[in-house]
Structure formats: structure tokens, C-alpha cells
N, C-alpha and C positions, 0 to 999 in steps of 0.2 A: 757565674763565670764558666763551669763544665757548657750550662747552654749555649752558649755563645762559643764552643769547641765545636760541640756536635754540630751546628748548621754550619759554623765555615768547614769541617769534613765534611756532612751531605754537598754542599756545593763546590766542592772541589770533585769529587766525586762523580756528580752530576757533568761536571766540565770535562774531565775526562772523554767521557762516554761520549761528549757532544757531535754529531761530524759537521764540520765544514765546510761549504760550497764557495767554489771562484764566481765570482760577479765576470762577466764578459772583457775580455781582455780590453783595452785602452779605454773603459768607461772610467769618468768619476760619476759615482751613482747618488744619486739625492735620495737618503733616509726623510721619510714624511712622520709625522705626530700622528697618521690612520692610515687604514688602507684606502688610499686614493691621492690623486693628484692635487684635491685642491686644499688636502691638510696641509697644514705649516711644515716649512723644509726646517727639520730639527740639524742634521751636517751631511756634509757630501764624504762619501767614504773615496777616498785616494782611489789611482788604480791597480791593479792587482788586489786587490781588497778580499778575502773569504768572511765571510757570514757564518753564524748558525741558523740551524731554521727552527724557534721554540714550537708555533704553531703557524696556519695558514689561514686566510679568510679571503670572501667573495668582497671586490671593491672595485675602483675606477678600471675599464677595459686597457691595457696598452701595448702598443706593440713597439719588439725591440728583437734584439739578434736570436733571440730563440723563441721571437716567436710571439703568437696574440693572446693576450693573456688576461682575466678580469681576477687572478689571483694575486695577492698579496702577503710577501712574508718577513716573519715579526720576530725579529733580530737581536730584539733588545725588547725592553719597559718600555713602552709607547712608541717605540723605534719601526716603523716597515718603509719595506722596498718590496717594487712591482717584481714578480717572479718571472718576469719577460726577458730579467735581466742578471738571472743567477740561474747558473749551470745545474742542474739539477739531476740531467739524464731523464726527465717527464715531464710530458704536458699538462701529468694532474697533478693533483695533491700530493704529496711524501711525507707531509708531518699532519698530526692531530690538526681538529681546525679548533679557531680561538675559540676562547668565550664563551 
């Protein structure tokens, strides 16, 4: 029982700390099962939608309002979205890369 305290404090914790990013204003943006286009569409995030960014990985090239991009970032457990399409403030990497 205490274990099961300690991890939901580290991950609230975790959450905390997390930041944020806006997805490009009037997109609904399609969450994929990998990095790339031709994974299964897991849901489309509404608009206004922020993200966190856990890690980043090399995957399908796309281009979108910020721009051409073969990055993908990973949002959730099997969850990514093309970084073409989340405000980030750079054209590289910001977060650890997966895997």
C-alpha cells in the first residue's frame, strides 16, 4: 500500500515539473501509435490542445506551420505527433530522444 503512495507522489511530481507546448492554433492534430504518418491514428487532439513533450524521435518528414520537420514527439504511452505541428520555439530537438 505505502508503494503504491510513493509512485503516485513521484508522478504527480513529475507532472508538475512537466511544460507544455500549444499545437498550432485551429489544427485538430492526429496523435499516431509511432513516429510517422503511416502508424495507426490512436485520436485527434481538439483545437487549442498543449501537449507535453516526454521524449523526441527521427520519423516520417512533414511539413506544417512551423515548418519541415522528420521529428516526432511522444506525448503519451505510444501517443506521437509530428513536431511540425507543436510550438516549441526550435527546429531541433528540446527533449531527450526515445528509446
Amino acid at each position: 500500500m505505502s508503494t503504491d503512495r510513493a509512485e503516485g507522489t513521484a508522478a504527480e511530481a513529475t507532472a508538475e515539473s512537466l511544460r507544455y507546448y500549444s499545437v498550432a492554433p485551429g489544427v485538430r492534430l492526429n496523435v499516431r501509435s509511432g513516429p510517422g504518418t503511416s502508424y495507426n491514428l490512436v485520436r485527434v487532439l481538439p483545437e487549442g490542445a498543449k501537449v507535453p513533450i516526454f521524449c523526441q524521435t527521427p520519423g516520417t518528414t512533414v511539413t506544417g506551420p512551423y515548418g519541415t520537420t522528420n521529428i516526432w514527439d511522444n506525448i503519451n504511452n505510444g501517443e506521437y505527433v509530428s513536431d511540425a505541428y507543436v510550438q516549441t520555439g526550435s527546429d531541433g530537438y528540446i527533449a531527450p530522444r526515445c528509446g
